[in-house]
N, CA, C and O atoms as a Tripos MOL2 file, in Angstrom:
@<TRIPOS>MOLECULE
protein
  292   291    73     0     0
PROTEIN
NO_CHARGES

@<TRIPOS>ATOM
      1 N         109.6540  112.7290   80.1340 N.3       1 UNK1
      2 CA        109.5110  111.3250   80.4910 C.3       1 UNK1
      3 C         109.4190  110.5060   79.2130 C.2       1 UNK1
      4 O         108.6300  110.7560   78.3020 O.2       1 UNK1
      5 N         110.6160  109.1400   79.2300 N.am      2 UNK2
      6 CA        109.9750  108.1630   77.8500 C.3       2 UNK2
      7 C         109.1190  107.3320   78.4360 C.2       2 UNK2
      8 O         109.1750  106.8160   79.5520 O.2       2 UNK2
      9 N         108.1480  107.2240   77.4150 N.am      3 UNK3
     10 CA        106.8250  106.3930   77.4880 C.3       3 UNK3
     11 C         107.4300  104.6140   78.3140 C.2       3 UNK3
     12 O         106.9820  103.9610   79.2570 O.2       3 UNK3
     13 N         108.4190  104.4310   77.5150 N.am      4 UNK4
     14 CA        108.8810  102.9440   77.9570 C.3       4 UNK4
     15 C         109.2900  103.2810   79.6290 C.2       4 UNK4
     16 O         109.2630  102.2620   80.3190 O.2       4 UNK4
     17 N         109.6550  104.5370   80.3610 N.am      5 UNK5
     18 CA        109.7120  104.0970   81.4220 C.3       5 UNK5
     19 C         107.9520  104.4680   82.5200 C.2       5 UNK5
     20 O         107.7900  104.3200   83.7310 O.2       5 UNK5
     21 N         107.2800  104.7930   81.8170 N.am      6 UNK6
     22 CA        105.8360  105.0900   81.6470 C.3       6 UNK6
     23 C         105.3090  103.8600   82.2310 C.2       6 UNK6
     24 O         104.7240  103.7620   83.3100 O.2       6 UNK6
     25 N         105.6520  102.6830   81.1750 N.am      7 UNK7
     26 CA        105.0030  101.2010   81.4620 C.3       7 UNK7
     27 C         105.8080  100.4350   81.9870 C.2       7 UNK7
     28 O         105.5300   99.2360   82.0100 O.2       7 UNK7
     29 N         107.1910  100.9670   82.6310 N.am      8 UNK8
     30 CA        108.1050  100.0590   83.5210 C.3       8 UNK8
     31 C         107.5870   99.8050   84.9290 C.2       8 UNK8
     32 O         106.9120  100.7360   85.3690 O.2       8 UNK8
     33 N         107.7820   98.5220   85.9240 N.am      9 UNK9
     34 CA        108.1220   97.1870   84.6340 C.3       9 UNK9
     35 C         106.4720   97.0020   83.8960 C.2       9 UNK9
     36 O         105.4400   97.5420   84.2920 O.2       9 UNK9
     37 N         106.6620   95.9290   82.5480 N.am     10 UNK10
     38 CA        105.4050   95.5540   81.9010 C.3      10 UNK10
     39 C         105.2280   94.0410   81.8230 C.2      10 UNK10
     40 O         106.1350   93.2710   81.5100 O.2      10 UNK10
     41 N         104.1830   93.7390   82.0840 N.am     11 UNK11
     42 CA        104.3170   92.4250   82.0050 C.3      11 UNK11
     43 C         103.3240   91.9830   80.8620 C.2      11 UNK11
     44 O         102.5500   92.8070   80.3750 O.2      11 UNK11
     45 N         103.3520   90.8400   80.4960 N.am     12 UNK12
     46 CA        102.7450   90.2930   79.3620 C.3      12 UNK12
     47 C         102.0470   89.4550   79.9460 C.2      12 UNK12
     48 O         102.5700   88.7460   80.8060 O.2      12 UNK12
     49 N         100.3700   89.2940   79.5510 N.am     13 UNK13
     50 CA         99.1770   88.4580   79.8990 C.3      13 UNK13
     51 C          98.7910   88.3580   78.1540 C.2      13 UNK13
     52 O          99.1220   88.9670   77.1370 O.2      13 UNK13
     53 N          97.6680   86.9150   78.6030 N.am     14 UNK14
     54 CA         97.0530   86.4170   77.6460 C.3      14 UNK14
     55 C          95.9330   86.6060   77.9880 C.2      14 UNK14
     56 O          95.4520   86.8590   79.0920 O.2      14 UNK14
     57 N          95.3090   86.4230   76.5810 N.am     15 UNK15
     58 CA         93.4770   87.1340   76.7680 C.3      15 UNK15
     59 C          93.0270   86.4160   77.6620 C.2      15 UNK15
     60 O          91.8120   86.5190   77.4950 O.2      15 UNK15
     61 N          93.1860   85.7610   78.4960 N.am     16 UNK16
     62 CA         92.2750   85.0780   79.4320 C.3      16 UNK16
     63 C          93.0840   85.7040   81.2630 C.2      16 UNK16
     64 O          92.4100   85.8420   82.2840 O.2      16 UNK16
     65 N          93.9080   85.8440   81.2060 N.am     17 UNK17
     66 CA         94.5370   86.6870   82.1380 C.3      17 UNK17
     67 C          94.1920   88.1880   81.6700 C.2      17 UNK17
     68 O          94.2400   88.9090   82.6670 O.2      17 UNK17
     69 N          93.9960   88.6220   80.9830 N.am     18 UNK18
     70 CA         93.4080   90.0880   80.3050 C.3      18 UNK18
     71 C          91.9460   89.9340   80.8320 C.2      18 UNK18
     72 O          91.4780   90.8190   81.5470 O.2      18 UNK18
     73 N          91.1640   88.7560   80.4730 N.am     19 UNK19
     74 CA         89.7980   89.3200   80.9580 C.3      19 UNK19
     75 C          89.7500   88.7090   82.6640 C.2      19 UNK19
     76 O          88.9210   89.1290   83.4720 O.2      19 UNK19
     77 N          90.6010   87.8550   82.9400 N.am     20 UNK20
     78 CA         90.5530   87.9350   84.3410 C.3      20 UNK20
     79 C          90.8750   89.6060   85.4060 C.2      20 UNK20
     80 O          90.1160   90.1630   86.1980 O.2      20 UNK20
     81 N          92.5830   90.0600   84.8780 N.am     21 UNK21
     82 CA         92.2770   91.2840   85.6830 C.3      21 UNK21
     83 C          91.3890   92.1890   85.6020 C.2      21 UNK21
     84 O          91.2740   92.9910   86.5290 O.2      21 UNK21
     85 N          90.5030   92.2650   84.3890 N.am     22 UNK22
     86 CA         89.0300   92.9830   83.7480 C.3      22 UNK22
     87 C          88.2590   92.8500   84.8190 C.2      22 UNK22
     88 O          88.1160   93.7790   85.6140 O.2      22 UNK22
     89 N          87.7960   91.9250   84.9340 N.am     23 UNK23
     90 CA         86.8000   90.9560   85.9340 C.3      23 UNK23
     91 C          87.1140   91.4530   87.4950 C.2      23 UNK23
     92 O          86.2970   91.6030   88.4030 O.2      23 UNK23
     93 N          88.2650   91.6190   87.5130 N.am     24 UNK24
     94 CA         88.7190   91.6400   89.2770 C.3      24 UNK24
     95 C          88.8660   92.9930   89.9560 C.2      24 UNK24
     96 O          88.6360   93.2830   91.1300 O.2      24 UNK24
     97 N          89.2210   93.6160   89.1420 N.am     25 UNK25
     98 CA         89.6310   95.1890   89.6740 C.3      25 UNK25
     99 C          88.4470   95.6050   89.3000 C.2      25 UNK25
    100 O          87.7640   95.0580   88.4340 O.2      25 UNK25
    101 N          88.0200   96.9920   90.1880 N.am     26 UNK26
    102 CA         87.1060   97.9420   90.1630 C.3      26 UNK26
    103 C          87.0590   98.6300   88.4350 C.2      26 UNK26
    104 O          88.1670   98.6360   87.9000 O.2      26 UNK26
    105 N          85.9340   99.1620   87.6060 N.am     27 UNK27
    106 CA         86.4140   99.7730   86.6190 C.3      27 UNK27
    107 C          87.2190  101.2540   87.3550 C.2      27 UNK27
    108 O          88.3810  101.2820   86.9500 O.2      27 UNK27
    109 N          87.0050  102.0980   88.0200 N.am     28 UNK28
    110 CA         87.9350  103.0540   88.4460 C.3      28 UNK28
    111 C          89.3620  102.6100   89.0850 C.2      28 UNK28
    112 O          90.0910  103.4920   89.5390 O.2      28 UNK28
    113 N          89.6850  101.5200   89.1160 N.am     29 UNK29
    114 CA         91.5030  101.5740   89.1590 C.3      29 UNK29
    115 C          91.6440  100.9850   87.9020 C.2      29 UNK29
    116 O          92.7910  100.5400   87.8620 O.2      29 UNK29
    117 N          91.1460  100.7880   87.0090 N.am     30 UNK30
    118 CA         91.6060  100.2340   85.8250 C.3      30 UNK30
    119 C          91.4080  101.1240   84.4230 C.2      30 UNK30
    120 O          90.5130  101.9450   84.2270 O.2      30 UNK30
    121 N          92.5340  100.7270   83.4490 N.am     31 UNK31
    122 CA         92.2460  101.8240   82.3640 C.3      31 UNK31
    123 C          92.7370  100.8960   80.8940 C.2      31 UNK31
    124 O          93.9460  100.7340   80.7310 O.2      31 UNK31
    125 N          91.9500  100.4260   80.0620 N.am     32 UNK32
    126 CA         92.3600   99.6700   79.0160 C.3      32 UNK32
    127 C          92.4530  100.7960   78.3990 C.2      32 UNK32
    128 O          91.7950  101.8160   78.6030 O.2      32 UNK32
    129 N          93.5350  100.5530   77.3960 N.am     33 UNK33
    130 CA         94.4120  101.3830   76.5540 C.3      33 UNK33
    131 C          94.2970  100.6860   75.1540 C.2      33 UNK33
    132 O          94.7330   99.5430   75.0160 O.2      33 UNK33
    133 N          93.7890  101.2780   74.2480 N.am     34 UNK34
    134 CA         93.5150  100.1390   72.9770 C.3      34 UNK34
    135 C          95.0440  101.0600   72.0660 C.2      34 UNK34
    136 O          94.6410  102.1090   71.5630 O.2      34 UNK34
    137 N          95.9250  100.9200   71.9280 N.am     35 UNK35
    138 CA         96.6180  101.6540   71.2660 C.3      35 UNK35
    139 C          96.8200  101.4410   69.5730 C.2      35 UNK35
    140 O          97.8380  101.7960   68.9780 O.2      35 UNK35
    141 N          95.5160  100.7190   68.8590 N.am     36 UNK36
    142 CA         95.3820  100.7200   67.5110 C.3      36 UNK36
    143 C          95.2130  101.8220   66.8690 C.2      36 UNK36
    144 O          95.3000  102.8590   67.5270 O.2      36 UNK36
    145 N          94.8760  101.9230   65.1510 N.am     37 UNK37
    146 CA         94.4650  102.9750   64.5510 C.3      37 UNK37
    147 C          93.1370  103.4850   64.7350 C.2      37 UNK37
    148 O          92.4390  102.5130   65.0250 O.2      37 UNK37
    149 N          92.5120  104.4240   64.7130 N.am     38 UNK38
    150 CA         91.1960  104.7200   64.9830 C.3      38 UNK38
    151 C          90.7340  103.9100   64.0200 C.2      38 UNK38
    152 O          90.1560  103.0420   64.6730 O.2      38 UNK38
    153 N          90.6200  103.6440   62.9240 N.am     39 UNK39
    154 CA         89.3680  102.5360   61.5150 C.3      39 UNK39
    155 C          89.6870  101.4350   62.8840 C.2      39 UNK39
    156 O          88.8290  101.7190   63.7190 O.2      39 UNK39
    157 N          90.4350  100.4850   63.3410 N.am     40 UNK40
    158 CA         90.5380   99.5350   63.6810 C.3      40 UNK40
    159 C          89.4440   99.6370   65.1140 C.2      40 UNK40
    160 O          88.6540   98.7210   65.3430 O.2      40 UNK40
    161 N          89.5310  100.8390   65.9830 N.am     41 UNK41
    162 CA         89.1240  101.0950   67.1110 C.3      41 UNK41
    163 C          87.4390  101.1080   66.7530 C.2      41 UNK41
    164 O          86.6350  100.3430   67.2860 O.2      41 UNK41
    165 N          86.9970  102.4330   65.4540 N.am     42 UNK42
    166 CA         85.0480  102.1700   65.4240 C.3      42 UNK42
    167 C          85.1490  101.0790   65.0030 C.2      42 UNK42
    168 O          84.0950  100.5490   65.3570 O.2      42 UNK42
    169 N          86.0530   99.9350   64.1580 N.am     43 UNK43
    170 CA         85.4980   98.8170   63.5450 C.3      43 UNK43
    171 C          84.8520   97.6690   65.2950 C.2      43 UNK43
    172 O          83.7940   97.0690   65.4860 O.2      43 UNK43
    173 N          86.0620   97.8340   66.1710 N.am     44 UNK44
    174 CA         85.5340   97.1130   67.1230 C.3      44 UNK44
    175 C          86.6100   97.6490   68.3360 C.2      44 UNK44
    176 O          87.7210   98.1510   68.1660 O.2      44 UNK44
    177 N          85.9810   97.4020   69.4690 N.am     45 UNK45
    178 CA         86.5850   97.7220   70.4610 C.3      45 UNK45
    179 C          86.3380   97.1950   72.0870 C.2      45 UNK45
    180 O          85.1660   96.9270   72.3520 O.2      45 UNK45
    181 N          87.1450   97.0600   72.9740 N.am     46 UNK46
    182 CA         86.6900   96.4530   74.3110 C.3      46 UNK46
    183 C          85.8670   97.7650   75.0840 C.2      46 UNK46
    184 O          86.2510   98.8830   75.4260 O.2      46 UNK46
    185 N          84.5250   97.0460   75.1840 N.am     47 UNK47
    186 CA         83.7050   98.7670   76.3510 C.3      47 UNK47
    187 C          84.4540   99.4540   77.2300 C.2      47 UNK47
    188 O          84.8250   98.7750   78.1870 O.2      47 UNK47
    189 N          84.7050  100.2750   77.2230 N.am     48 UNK48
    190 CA         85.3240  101.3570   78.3800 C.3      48 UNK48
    191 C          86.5450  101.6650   77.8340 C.2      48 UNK48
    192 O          87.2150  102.1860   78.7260 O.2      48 UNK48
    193 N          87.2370  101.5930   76.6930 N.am     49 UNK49
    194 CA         88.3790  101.1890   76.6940 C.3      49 UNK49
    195 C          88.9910  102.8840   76.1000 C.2      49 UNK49
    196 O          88.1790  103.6150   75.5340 O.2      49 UNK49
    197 N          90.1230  103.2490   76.2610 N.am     50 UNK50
    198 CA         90.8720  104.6470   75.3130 C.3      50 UNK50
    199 C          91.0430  104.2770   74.9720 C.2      50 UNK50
    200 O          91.3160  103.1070   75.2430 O.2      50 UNK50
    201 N          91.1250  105.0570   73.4520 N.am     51 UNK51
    202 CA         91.8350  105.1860   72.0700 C.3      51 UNK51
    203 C          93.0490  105.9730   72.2800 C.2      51 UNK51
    204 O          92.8390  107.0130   72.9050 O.2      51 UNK51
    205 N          94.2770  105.7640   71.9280 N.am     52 UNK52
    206 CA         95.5680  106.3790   71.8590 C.3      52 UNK52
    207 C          96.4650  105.4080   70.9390 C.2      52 UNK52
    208 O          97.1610  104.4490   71.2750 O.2      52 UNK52
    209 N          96.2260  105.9610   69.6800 N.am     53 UNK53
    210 CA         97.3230  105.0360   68.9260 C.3      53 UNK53
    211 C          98.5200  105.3340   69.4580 C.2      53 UNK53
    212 O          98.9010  106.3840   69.9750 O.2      53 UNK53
    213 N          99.2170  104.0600   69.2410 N.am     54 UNK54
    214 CA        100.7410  103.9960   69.3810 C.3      54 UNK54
    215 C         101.5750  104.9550   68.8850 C.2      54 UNK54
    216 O         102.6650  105.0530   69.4470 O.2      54 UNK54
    217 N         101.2740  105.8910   67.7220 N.am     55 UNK55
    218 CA        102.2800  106.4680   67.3020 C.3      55 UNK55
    219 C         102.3030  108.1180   68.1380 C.2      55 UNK55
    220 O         103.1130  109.0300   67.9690 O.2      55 UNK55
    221 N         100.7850  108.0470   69.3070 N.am     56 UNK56
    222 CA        100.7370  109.0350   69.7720 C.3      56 UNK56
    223 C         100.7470  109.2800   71.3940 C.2      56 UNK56
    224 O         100.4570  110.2130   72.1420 O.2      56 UNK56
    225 N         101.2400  107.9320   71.5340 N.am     57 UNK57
    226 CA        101.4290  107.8440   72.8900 C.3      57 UNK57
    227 C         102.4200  108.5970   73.9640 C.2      57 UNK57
    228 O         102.0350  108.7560   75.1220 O.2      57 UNK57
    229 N         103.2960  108.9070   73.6710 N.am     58 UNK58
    230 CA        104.4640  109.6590   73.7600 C.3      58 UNK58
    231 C         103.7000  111.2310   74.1230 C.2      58 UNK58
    232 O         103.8640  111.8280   75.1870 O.2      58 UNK58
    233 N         103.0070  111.6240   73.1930 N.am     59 UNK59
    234 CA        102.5500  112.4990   73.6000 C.3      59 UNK59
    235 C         101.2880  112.8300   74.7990 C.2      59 UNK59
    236 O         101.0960  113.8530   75.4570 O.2      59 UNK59
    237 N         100.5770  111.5890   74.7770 N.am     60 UNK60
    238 CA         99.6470  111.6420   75.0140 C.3      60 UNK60
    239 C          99.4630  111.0860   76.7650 C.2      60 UNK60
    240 O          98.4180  110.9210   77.3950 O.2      60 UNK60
    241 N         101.1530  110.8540   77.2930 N.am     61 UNK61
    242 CA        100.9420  110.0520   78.5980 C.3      61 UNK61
    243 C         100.2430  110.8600   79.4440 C.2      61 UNK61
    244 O          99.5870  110.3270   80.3390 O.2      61 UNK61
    245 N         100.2580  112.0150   79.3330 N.am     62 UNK62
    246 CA        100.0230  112.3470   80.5290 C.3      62 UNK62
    247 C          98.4100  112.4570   80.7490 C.2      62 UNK62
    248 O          98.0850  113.0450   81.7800 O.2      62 UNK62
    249 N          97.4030  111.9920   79.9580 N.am     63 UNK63
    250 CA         95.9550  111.6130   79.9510 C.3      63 UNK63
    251 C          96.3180  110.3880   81.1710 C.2      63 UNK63
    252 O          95.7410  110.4610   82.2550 O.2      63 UNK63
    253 N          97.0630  109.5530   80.9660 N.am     64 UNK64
    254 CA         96.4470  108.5310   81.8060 C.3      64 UNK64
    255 C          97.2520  108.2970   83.2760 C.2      64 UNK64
    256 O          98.4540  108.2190   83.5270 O.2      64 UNK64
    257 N          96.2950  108.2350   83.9600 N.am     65 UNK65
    258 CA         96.7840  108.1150   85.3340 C.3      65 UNK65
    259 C          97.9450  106.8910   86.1710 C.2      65 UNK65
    260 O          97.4470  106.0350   86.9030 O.2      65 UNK65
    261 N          99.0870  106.9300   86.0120 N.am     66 UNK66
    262 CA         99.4900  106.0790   86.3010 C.3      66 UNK66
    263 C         100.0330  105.2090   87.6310 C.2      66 UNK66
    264 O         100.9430  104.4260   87.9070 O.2      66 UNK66
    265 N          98.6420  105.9910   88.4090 N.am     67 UNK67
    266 CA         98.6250  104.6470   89.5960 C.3      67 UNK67
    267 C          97.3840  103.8360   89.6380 C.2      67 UNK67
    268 O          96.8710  103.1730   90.5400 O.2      67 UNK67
    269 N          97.0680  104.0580   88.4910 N.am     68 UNK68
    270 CA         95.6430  102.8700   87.8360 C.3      68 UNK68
    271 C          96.4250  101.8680   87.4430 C.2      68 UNK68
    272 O          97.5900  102.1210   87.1380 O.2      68 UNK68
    273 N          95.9330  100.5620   87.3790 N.am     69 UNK69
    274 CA         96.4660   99.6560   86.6470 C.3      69 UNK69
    275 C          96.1230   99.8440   84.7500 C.2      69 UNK69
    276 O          94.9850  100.2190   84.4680 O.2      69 UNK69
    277 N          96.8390   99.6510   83.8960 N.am     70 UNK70
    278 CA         97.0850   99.9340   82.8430 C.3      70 UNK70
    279 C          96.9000   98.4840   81.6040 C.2      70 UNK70
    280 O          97.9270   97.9670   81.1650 O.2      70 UNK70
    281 N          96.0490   98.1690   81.3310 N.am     71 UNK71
    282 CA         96.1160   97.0840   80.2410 C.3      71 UNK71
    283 C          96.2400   97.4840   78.6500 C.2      71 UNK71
    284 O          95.1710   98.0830   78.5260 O.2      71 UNK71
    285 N          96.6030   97.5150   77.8930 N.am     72 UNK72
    286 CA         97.3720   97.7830   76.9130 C.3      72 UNK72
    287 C          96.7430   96.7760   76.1230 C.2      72 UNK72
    288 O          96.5410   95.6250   76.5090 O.2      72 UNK72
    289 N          96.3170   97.4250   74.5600 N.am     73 UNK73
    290 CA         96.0380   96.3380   73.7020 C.3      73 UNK73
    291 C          96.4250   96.9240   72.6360 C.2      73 UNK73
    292 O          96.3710   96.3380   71.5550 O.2      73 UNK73
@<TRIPOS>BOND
     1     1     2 1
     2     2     3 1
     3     3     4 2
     4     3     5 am
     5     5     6 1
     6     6     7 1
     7     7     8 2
     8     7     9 am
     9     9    10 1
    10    10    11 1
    11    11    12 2
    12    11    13 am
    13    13    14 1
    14    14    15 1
    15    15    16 2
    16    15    17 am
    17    17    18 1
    18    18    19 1
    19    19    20 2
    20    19    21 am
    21    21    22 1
    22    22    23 1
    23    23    24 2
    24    23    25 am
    25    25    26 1
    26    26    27 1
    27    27    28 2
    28    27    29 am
    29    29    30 1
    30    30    31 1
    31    31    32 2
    32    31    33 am
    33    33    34 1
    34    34    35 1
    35    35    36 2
    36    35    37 am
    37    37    38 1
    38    38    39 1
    39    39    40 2
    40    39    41 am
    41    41    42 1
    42    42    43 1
    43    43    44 2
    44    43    45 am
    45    45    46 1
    46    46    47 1
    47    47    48 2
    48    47    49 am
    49    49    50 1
    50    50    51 1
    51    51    52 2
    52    51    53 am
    53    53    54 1
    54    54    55 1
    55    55    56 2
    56    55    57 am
    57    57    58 1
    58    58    59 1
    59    59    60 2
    60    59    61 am
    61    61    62 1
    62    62    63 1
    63    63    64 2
    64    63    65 am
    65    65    66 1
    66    66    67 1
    67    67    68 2
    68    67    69 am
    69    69    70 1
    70    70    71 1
    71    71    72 2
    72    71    73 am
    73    73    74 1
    74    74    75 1
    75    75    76 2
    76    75    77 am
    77    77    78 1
    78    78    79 1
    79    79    80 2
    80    79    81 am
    81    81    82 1
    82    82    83 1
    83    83    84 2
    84    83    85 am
    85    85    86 1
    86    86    87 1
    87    87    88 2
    88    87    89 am
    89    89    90 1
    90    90    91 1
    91    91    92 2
    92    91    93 am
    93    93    94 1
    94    94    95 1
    95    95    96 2
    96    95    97 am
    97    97    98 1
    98    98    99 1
    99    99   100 2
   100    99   101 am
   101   101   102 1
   102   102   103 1
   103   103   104 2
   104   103   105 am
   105   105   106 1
   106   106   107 1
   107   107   108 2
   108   107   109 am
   109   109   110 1
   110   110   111 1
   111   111   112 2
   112   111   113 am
   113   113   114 1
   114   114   115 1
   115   115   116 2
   116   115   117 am
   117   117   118 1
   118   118   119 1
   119   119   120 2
   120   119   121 am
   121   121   122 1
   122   122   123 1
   123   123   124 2
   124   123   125 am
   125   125   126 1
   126   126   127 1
   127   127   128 2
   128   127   129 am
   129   129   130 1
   130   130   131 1
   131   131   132 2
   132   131   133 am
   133   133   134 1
   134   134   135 1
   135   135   136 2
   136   135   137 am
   137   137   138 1
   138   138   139 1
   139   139   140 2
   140   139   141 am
   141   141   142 1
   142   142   143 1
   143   143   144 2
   144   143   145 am
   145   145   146 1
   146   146   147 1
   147   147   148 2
   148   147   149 am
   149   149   150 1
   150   150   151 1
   151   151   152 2
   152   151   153 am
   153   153   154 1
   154   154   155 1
   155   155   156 2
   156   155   157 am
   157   157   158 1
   158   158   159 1
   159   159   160 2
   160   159   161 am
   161   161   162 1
   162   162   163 1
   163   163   164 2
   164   163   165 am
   165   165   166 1
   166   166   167 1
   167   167   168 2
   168   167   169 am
   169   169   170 1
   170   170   171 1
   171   171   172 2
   172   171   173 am
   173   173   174 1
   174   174   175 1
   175   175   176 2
   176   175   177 am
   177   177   178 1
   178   178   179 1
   179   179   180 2
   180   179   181 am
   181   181   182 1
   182   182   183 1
   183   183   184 2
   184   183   185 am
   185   185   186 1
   186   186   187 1
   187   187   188 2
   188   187   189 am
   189   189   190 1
   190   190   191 1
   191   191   192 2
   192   191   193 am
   193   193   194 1
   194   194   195 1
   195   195   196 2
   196   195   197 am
   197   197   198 1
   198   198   199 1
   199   199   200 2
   200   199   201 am
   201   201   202 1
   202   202   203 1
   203   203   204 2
   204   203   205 am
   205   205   206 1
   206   206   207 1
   207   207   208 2
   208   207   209 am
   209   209   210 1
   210   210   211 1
   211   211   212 2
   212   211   213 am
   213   213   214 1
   214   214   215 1
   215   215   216 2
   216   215   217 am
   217   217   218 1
   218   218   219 1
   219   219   220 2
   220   219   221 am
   221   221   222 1
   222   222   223 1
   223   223   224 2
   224   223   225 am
   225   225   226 1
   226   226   227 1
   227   227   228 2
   228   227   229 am
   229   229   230 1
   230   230   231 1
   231   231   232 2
   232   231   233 am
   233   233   234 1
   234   234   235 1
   235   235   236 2
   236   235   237 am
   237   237   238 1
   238   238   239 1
   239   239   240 2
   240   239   241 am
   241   241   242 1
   242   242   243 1
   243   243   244 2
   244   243   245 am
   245   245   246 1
   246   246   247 1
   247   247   248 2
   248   247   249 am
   249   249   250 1
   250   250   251 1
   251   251   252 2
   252   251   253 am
   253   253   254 1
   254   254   255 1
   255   255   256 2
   256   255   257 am
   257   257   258 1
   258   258   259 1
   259   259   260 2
   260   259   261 am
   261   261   262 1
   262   262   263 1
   263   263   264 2
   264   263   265 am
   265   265   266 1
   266   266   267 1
   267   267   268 2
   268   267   269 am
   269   269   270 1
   270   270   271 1
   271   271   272 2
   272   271   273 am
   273   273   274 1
   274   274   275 1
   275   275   276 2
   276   275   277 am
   277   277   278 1
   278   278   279 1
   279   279   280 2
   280   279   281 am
   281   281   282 1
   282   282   283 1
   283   283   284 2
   284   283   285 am
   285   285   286 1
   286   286   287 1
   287   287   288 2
   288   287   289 am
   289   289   290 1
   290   290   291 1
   291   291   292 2
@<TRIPOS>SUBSTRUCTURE
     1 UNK1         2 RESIDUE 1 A UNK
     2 UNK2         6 RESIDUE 1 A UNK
     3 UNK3        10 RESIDUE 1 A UNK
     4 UNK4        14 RESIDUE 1 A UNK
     5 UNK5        18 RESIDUE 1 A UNK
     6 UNK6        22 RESIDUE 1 A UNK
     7 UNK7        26 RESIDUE 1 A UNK
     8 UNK8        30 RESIDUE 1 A UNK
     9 UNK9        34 RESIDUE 1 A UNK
    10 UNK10       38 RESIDUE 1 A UNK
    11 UNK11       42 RESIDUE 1 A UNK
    12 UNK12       46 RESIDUE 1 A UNK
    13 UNK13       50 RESIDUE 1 A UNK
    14 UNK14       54 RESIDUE 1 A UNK
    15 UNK15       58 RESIDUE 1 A UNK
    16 UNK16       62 RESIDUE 1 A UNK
    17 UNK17       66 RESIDUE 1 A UNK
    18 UNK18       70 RESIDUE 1 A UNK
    19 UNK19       74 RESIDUE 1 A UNK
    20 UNK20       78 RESIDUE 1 A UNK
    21 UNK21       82 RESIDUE 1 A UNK
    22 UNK22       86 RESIDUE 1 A UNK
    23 UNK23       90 RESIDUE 1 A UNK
    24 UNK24       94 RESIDUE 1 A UNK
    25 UNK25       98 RESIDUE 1 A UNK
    26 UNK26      102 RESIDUE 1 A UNK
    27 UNK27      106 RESIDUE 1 A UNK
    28 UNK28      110 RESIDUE 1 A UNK
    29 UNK29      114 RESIDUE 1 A UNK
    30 UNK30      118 RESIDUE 1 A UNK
    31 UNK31      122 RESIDUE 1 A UNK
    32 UNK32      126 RESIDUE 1 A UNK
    33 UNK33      130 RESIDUE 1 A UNK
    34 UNK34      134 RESIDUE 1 A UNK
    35 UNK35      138 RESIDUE 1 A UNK
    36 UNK36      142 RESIDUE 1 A UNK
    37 UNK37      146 RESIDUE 1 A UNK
    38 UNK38      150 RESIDUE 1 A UNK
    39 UNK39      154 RESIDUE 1 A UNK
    40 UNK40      158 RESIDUE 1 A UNK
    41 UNK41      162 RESIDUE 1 A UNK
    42 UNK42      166 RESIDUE 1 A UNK
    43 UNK43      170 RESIDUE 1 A UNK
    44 UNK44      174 RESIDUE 1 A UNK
    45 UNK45      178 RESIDUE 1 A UNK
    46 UNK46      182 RESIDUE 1 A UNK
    47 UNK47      186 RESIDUE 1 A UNK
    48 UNK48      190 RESIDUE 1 A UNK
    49 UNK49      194 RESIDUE 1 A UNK
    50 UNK50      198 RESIDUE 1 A UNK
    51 UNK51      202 RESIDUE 1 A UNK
    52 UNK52      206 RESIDUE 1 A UNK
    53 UNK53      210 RESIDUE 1 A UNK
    54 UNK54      214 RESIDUE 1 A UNK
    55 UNK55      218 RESIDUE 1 A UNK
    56 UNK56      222 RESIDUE 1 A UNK
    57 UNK57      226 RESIDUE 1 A UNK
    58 UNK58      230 RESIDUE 1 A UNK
    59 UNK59      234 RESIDUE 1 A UNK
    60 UNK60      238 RESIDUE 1 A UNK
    61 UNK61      242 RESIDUE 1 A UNK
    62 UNK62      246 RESIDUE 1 A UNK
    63 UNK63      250 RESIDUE 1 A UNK
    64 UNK64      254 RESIDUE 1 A UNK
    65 UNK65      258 RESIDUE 1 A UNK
    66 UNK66      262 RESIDUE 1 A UNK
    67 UNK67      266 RESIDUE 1 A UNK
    68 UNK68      270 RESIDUE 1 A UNK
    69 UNK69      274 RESIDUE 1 A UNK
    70 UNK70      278 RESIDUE 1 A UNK
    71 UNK71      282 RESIDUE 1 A UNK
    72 UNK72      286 RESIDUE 1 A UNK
    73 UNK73      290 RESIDUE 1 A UNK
């Protein structure tokens, strides 16, 4: 499987539509995805959130469940 059809379709929100679907969904259908470097992730991070840098995502889909909703940062 490629990752891009992983997050098909994707849509693009702004931090205020980001902390709205936060706010609305249960934390168990939801899964924030921080896909930075780890220094960037202990420097700061959203609570609850995975770590999976980008360059390891590909490998790493199959951790996340994908009939959760998926927010991506």
């Amino acid at each position: 499987m490629q990752w891009k059809q992983f997050f098909t379709p994707v849509k693009s929100i702004d931090a205020q539509k980001g902390h709205e679907l936060v706010s609305s969904l249960p934390k168990d259908e939801l899964i924030i995805l921080d896909v930075r470097q780890p220094k960037e992730y202990k420097k700061e991070h959203l609570p609850g959130s995975k770590l999976i840098p980008l360059p390891n995502l590909a490998e790493k889909l199959l951790e996340l469940d994908p009939s959760k909703t998926i927010l991506v940062y």
